[in-house]
N, C-alpha and C positions, 0 to 999 in steps of 0.2 A: 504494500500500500504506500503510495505516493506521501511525503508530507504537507501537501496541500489539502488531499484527502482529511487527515487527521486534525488540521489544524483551522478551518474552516469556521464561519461562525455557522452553518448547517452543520455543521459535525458537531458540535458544543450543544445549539439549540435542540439538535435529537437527543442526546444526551440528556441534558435539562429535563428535558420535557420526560423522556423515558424514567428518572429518580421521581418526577413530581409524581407521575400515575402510579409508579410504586408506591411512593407514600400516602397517598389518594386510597391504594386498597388497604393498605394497612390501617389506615386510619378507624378505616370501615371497617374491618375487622374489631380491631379493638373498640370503637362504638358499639356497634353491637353486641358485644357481650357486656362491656359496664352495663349497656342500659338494661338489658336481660337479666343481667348478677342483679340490677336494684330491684329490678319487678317480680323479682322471686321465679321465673318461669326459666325452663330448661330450653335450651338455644336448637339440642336434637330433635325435638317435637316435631314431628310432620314435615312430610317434603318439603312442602312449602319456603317451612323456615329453612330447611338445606340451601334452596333456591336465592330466597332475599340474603342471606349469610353469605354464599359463595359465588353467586354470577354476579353483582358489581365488582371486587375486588379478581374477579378473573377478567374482565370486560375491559377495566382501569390497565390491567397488566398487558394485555392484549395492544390495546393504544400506545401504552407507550413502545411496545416491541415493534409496533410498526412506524413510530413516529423516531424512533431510534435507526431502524431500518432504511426509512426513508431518504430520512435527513442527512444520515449520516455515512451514507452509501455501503453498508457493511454485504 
């Protein structure tokens, strides 16, 4: 890989953007369960909750592996 490739502000801003959607599912993650731990309810209950629990923070992670992808020519 070229050093122009690497050192680009699209190679930076995929980067960026790829840490932010990680911390975007994480965050999400971890909200949902403090707010769960306070409401007394169990986060396993029902697909459903599988669903709102796990497809944002894979959705978040997904954007940015393409916004990393993109930008960044990898």
């Amino acid at each position: 890989m070229s050093d122009r490739l690497t050192t680009g502000i699209a190679y930076r801003l995929g980067w960026a953007l790829y840490w932010v959607c990680v911390g975007v599912g994480a965050l999400w993650i971890a909200g949902f369960l403090l707010l769960n731990w306070h409401a007394g309810q169990a986060w396993w209950e029902g697909a459903v909750m599988w669903i709102v629990f796990g497809l944002p923070p894979l959705l978040a992670y997904g954007m940015g592996r393409f916004f990393r992808y993109v930008l960044s020519d990898e």
